[in-house]
Structures are given as structure tokens and as C-alpha cells.
FIDRENSE-338619 format. One record per residue (C-alpha): x, y, z. Coordinates in steps of 0.2 Angstrom, whole numbers, plus 5000, padded with zeros to 4 digits. Example, Ala and Ser with C-alpha at 12.3 -4.5 7.8 and 13.67 -1.06 7.14 Angstrom:
<lovexs>
506249785039
506849955036
</lovexs>
This chain:
<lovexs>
515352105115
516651985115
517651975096
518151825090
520051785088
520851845074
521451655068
519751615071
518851735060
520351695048
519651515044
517851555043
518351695031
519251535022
517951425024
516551545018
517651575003
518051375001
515951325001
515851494989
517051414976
516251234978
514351304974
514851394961
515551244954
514151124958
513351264948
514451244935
514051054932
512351084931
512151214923
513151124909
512050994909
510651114905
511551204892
511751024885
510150984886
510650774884
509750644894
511850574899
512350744907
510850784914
510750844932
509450694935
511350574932
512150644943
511650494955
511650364942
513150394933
514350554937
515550534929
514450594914
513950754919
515750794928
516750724914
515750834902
515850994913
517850974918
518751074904
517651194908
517651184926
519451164924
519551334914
518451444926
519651404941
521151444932
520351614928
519851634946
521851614951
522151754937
520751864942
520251834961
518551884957
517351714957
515851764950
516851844934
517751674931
516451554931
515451654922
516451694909
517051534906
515151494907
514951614892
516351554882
515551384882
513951434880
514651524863
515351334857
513751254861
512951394849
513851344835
513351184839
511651214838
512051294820
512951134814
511851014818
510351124811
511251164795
512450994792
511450854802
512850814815
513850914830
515550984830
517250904831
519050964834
519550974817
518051094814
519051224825
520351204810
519051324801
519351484812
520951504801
519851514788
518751664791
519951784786
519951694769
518651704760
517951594774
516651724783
515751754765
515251574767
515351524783
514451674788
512851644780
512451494792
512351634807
510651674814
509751824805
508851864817
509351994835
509051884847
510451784851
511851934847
510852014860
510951874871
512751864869
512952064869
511952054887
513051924892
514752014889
513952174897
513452054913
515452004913
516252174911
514952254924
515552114938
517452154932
517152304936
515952304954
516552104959
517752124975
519151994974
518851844983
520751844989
522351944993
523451974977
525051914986
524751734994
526551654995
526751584982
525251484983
524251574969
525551534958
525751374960
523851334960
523851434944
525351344937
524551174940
522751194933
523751294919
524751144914
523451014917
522151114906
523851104894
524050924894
522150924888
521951034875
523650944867
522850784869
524050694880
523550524883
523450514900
521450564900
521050424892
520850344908
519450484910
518850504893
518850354884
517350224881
517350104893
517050254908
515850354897
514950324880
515850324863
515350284845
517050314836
515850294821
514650424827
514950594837
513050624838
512750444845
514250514855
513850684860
512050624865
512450514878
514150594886
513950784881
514750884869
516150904877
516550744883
516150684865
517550824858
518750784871
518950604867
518750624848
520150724852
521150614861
520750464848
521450584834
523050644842
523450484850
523050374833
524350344819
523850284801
524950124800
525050004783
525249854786
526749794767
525849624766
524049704763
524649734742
525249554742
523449494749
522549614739
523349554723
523249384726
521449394723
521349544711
522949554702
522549454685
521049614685
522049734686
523249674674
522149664662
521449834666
523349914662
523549814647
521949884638
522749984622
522250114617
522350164598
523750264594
522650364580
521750414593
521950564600
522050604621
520350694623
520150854632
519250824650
518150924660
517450894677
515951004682
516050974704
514151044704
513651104723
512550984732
512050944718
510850774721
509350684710
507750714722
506750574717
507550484731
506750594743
504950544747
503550664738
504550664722
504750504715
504150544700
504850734696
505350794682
506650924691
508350844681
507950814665
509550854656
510250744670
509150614662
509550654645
511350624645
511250474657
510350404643
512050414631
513350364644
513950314662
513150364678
512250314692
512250324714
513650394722
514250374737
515150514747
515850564763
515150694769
513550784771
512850964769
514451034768
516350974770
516551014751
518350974750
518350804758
517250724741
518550844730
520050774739
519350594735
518950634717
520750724713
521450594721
520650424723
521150414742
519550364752
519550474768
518750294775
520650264776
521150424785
519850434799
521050584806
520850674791
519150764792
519850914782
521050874771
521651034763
521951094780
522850944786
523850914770
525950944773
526550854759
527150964744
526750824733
525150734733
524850574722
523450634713
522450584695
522850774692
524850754692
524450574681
523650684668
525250794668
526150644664
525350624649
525450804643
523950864650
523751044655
522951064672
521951174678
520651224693
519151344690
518351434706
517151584708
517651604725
519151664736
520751554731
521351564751
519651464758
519851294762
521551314756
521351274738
522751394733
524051274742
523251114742
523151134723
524851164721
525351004728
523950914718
524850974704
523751094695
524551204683
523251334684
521951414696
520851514690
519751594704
518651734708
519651884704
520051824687
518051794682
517351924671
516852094682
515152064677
514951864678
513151824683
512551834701
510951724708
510651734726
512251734737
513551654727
514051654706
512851584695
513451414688
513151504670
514651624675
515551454677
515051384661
515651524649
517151524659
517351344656
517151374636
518351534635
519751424644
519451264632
520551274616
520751204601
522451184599
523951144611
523951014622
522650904630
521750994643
521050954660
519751084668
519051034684
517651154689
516851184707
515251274704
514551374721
512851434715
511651314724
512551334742
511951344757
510951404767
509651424756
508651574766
509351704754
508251774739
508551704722
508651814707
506751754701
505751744717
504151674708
504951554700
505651514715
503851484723
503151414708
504051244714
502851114721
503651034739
502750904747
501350954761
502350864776
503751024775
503451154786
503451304778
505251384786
506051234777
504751214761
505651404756
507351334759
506951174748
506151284734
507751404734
508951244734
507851174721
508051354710
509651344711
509951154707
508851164691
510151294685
511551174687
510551044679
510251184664
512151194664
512551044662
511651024648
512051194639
514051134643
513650954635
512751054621
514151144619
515651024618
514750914606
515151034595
516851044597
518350994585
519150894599
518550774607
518150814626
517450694641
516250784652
516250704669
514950774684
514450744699
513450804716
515050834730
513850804744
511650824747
511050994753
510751024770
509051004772
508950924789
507150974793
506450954775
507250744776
506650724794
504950774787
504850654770
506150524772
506950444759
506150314749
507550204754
506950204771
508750264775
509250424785
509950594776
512050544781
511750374772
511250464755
512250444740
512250584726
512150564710
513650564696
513850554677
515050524663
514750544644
515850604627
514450724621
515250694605
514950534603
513250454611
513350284619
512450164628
511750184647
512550104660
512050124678
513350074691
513750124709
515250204712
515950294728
517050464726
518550384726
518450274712
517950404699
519650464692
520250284690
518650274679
518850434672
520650384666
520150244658
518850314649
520250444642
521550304637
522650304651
522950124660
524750164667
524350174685
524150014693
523250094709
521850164700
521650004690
521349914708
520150064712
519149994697
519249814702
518849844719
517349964715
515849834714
516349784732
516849934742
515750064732
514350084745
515450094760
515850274758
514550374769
514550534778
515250554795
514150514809
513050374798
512650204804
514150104796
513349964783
513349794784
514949684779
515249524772
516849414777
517449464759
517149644759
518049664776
519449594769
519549704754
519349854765
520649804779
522049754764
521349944755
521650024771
523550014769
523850014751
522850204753
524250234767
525650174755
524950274739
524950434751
526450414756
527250364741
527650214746
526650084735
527450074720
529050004726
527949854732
527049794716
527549674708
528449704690
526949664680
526249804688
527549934685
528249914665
530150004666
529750144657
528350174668
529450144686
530850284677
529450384671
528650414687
530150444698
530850584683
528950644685
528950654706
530550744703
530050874689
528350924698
529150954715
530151074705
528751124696
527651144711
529051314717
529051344699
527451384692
526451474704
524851494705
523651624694
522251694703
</lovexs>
């Protein structure tokens, strides 16, 4: 028998190992595709359009051959970084099931939150069920058993050049995960599919992973920019309004009324929903809206994402206007926030937050501070005993905190409240289970998602009940108190919408909530308006007596035009005119001016009395002090 040379058998052994490496990546894209399960990367495109199934399979690709330098063993890198994707297309899957739409980067922001507070809450949206732990389980034994059994695929010393491979698929999956702006001539819209308004439009035609790539790259490559000349335009046409809205007087005998805002989770009027036009499931709802101000309201976000309507409501910055800042409390850097809270201050107002939860999740703790709250009170200062119903306090605990913080003397005070009782999911037991399946549901719900919409619906009567209890109660007050509430997004019922519809005819992330404003104290007429999240402490203000602050008098102007462009992320954007687009553009930058502190020095004089410019540069001074001052009470 005759041997082969030895440099012979030397670039078959290289060759074999070279076709090993390109199946498994071949593999790799496909098998990515199928975990995808998208028409745009499926293997059936690889023909048609590649670069779709590639483009979505490359970080990952990317990834399993940077292991394979580190580890020599081929089958333990691919599929590891197989598993490790597979793992991010899971919680996917749980997103869009629970929230309507799929991930984005700035949804990774929330793995700093599970250690506070955050995996109370956030794990309740993990599957209950064995199957998919053991899936994963087997799937982590499947990669330590080929750590362990897998021969390496090459010598450990190579001269030099398994470091230098290693270094440069390193760097270059370096440059990717920063966002450097040279992949945009691989991920961008032109080469693969992008909706900038919608990743599911997105993530449905170029993959999830092309779809979080150049959502990626759109937000680290973006910068909010104000353009000066917006005010002036903006004032051309509104500024006799707002003037006269800061002129309105306000009678000196009459005292600064104590305020409270009830934040009621997913809180939303169901009669838009087809199947119960005609329920009777709010009545107290109905009852004050009789003696006051309320109406649709227009919010941006949907099934979770509480603190992007709080951010708005605290502030009266739309997030339209900050399209990187999907979570504000997490992106926020300033210690000072221009906010209706630190307004309120101003005139003597003492603030405080209430919370039956973990101060640490979404960062309220911080975030409040530079809001410039005075006060949080948060779960561990709650009663021992405060009611329970299902998961989460009961929105009666919240109440009687509410009315043991509320004095009758002292200052003026400002209570803002974030209930938690009716939060998702809505697959744990309620305290009363007949009462829960006492409550009728329409027969086109399945019956997995007729339980959840009976729970959420238990749960939302209660903070109906409360609300009229509180009202109840503050009516008979000695001072007068203006009770402000509102719905911070619509409840996840993804399968329970699909199924009825909306008697609007429009999808679940186009929904407005529902809001309301009254003095229980003293009745007054209806009025029904339409207002977005935004432009409620600019109303708020007003109703209290306070016309000082020429921003939130041009969030009240504006109000009739811009309300109903507020939606959720991932809705269809809504139809424009010529004078609503101009509104919007000019808006744009005088949101980016206000957050930056920058807008005041651009109004005009009639907009800023003296006293009112040294007031509020004596007041940015005080609270920055007062923000390392004060602390925060938990």
C-alpha cells in the first residue's frame, strides 16, 4: 500500500476541516431562518433575496466563529451560539404574546432591572409550564456533553494565526454591538426591509435580528437636534393663545388646592372593545365624568412600558419627540428634569410619589429625584398587612395610603399614585375566584384568554371601586383637592383584541385609554375632550391656578391638534394634515429645547414676566441642591 505525502494528507485534513466549517454555517443560516419562522428569511429566499436570510443570521454566525477560534471544537461553537439565540428568540415569543410587538435594544436595558424589584414583575410573563425549561435544560446538557466528548477541530498553537482570526471577528463583532456606522451599508433600508415606525413590520420581513441590528444602529447613530427658529414659528401662530392662557388670574382668596393623581394600571374603558359596547363595568368612572373633565387618551405605549406614559404625564415631554428614548427612566442622565412636579414646588407644593412596589424597578428611586419629588413612599413603607389581591397590592392598600398622607394643614400637596393591582399577566388567581368567573366575556375569546380577560376585568372594577371611594372621600375634605386619573397604557390582551376587534375598527397599539379630572368637592359640568399623555399636567396646572409656565400653556394650545398623534410603538402612524405637520415638526424642537433647559431663554418677554425668569433660575438652583439634599424615603 502506498501512503500519501504527508503535505498531501496535510491539505485534505484542511480541506475536510474548511467544507466542515462552511456546512455548519450553511446550517447556521438556515437553521435561523426556521427559528425565525418569517416569510423574508426563510430558507425558500435564499435565491430570491439573500441578503435577507444572511443579513439576519450574521451576528450570530459572526459569534459561533469567534467561539470556534476560542474553543477549537466546531460543533460546541455553533451550537452554543445557536442556543444562545435561540434563548433571545424565546423572549421574543413572550413579548409579542404578552405586549403585541417584538423586542428592541433598548428592551435589553431591563436585564439591569431584575435584581430590582424587576423579576417579581417581569417574571410573571415566563412560561408556567416544564416544557420549555426542559428544552433549554436539554439544550445546555447537549452543549456541556460535546465540551466534554468534541475533539478540537485544530492544534492549540497555529502561529499566530488563531489569534489574529480571533482578534479580527472579535473587533468586528465589537464594531457591531457598539453600533458603529459603517453596517449601515449592510443593515439599513434600502438592502433589506425597514419600517422606522414599526419593528413588527420590521422584524417580519428582514428577521429579528436584522430588525434589532438596524434599530440599533438608527439609535446610536441619531442625535435629537432643535432646530431655535421652531419657537419663533410656533408662536407666530399660537402665541396670542398662549398669552392669554398665562394671563388667566387666579383669585388670590382662593386657596392652592391639594392634588392628587391616581396612575391606575391598564386601566382602560372596555366599551371600545367589540362585545361590550353597552357594559356597565365603570360605573363610577361614569359617575364622576358626569361632574368634570374627561375623555380618550392617547398614550405611547402598549401592554406594558408603564413609565413611558408617567414620564409624559410628570413631564409634558411627548416621547414622539425622543424616538431614542424607549425607556426613559433608564436613559435619563440629567439630575434635573424640567417636570410639572418641580413647577408645583415652585409654588410651595409638597411632592410626593406613592408605590406599592420596589423603589429600585424602572429606576423610580433616581429618576424621581430628578423629577423633583420630595418624597417616595414605596413598598416597604406600606402597612405590613396592606391588602393583597392576586400578584400584586390591592389598589384599596393604595387608597388608605393616599388618605393617611393627605393633611389638613401645611402646605399644599401633590400625591401622585401608581396603583399595580390590575397588572399583568393575568393567569394568576384573584382573591374571589367566582366573582372572577361571574364576569360575562364575549363568545369569540377562546377560553385561555376569556380567563385572562375576566381576571384583568376583576381587577379593573377594583380600581373603578377606588376611584370612587377616594372621590368619595375627598369630597369631604376641609380643603379643596383636585383628583386627576387615568389608564397608563391598555392590558395586554393580545389574543382577546385579535378575537373582538375594536369598534373603531382600529388595531390594539392604536387604542387610546381613557382619563378623568374633577374637584369632588365641587361638581361641574361634563366636558369630553381628547387629550394625549403629555398635555395633562399643562391642563392639570391650570385647573390648580397656575398659568406661569409658558410651555405648558402651548401644550394646551396645541392639544386640539396634536392630541391623537400619540400611539404606541409599532402602530400605523395616523394621517396628517399640512397644518398638523407643521405643529408637530416646530413641537419637535421646542420638546428638545424644554429637555435641555434651553427654551426659556428663547421666548419672547411676554412669555417670561421678570419675576418669573429670576424665579425659575433661583428655583433650577435650589432644587439641584435640593436634589443631594433631601433624599429619598422608602
Amino acid at each position: 500500500m502506498t501512503l500519501a505525502p504527508p503535505t498531501l494528507l496535510s491539505k485534505r485534513s484542511v480541506a475536510v476541516r474548511a467544507i466542515l466549517v462552511l456546512a455548519l454555517s450553511a446550517a447556521f443560516v438556515l437553521l435561523t431562518g426556521l427559528l425565525d419562522g418569517n416569510d423574508g428569511v426563510a430558507a425558500s429566499q435564499l435565491v430570491a433575496q439573500p441578503a435577507f436570510p444572511l443579513a439576519n443570521a450574521m451576528p450570530g454566525l459572526m459569534l459561533a466563529l469567534l467561539l470556534l477560534v476560542l474553543t477549537r471544537r466546531s460543533l460546541l461553537s455553533f451550537g452554543l451560539a445557536y442556543l444562545m439565540q435561540g434563548a433571545m428568540y424565546g423572549v421574543n415569543a413572550l413579548k409579542v404574546a404578552n405586549l403585541g410587538t417584538p423586542l428592541l435594544p433598548a428592551d435589553f436595558r431591563m436585564v439591569d432591572q431584575l435584581h430590582k424589584g424587576g423579576l417579581h414583575v417581569l417574571g410573571s410573563y415566563l412560561p408556567h409550564g416544564p416544557w420549555p425549561y426542559l428544552a433549554l435544560l436539554g439544550g445546555i446538557t447537549l452543549v456541556a456533553a460535546i465540551w466534554r466528548y468534541e475533539p478540537p477541530l485544530f492544534a492549540e498553537r497555529t502561529g499566530g494565526r488563531r489569534m489574529v482570526t480571533g482578534t479580527l471577528l472579535g473587533v468586528t463583532l465589537a464594531t457591531l454591538v457598539l453600533g458603529m456606522p459603517g453596517w449601515r451599508n449592510v443593515y439599513n433600508g434600502h438592502k433589506l426591509w425597514m419600517e422606522p415606525w414599526s419593528a413588527t413590520a420590521t422584524a417580519s420581513h428582514s428577521g429579528l435580528v436584522s430588525s434589532l441590528v438596524m434599530f440599533h444602529l438608527q439609535d446610536r447613530n441619531s442625535k435629537q437636534k432643535a432646530d431655535p427658529n421652531a419657537v419663533n414659528n410656533l408662536l407666530q401662530t399660537t402665541g396670542d393663545a398662549v398669552r392669554a392662557r398665562m394671563q388667566a388670574v387666579a383669585d388670590p382668596a382662593t386657596a392652592l388646592p391639594d392634588i392628587v393623581v391616581i396612575q391606575s394600571e391598564s386601566f382602560f374603558d372596555p366599551r371600545i372593545m367589540r362585545g361590550y359596547e353597552n357594559a356597565k363595568l365603570t360605573p363610577n368612572l361614569d359617575r364622576l365624568a358626569a361632574e368634570g373633565m374627561s375623555g380618550p387618551l392617547h398614550v405611547p405605549t402598549y401592554g406594558g412600558g408603564t413609565i413611558r406614559t408617567e414620564f409624559e404625564v410628570l413631564t409634558g415631554l411627548s416621547l414622539r419627540y425622543f424616538k431614542n428614548m424607549q425607556f426613559p427612566y433608564l436613559q435619563m442622565h440629567d439630575k434635573v428634569v424640567p417636570s410639572m412636579v418641580r413647577g408645583l414646588r415652585a409654588h410651595g407644593y409638597e411632592t410626593v410619589a406613592i408605590h406599592g412596589n420596589d423603589p429600585t424597578f424602572w429606576n423610580r428611586n433616581t429618576a424621581f429625584k430628578a423629577l423633583g419629588f420630595d418624597r417616595f413612599t414605596s413598598q416597604s413603607s406600606f402597612p405590613a398587612n396592606a391588602a393583597m389581591d392576586g400578584k400584586y397590592m390591592a389598589d384599596s392598600a393604595m387608597t388608605d395610603e393616599i388618605m393617611a398622607q393627605l393633611k389638613d394643614y401645611g402646605p399644599p400637596q401633590f400625591l401622585f399614585a401608581i396603583s399595580l393591582e390590575a397588572h399583568g399577566p393575568y393567569d394568576v388567581p384573584p382573591k374571589d375566584v367566582a366573582a372572577r368567573n361571574a364576569i360575562l366575556v364575549p363568545a369569540a375569546v377562546n377560553t385561555k384568554d376569556k380567563t385572562e380577560v375576566q381576571t384583568y376585568l376583576y381587577h379593573m372594577q377594583h380600581a373603578d371601586a377606588e376611584l370612587g371611594r377616594l372621590a368619595d372621600l375627598l369630597a369631604k375634605r376641609n380643603r379643596p383637592t383636585l383628583l386627576l386619573f387615568y389608564g397608563d397604557h391598555l392590558p395586554g390582551l393580545t389574543g382577546a383584541y385579535r378575537a373582538t376587534g375594536f369598534v373603531d375598527g382600529q388595531d390594539m397599539l392604536a387604542q387610546a385609554g381613557t382619563w378623568l379630572l374633577v374637584d369632588p368637592r365641587n361638581p361641574g359640568q361634563p366636558q369630553r375632550i381628547d387629550m394625549a399623555s403629555w398635555m395633562l399636567p399643562g391642563l392639570l396646572l391650570e385647573r390648580a391656578g397656575i398659568h406661569d409656565d409658558a410651555y405648558f400653556a402651548l401644550t394646551q394650545v396645541l392639544a386640539p391638534s396634536l392630541a391623537d398623534l400619540t400611539r404606541a410603538p409599532g402602530a400605523i402612524p395616523p394621517a396628517v394634515d399640512n397644518q398638523q405637520q407643521l405643529f408637530d415638526q416646530d413641537m419637535a424642537s421646542v420638546a428638545v429645547l424644554r429637555m435641555k433647559g434651553k427654551l426659556d431663554r428663547l421666548l419672547p418677554a411676554s412669555l417670561l414676566p421678570a419675576n418669573t425668569v429670576v424665579a425659575k433660575q433661583d428655583r433650577d438652583s435650589s432644587n439641584v441642591k435640593a436634589a443631594a439634599a433631601i433624599g429619598m424615603h422608602h
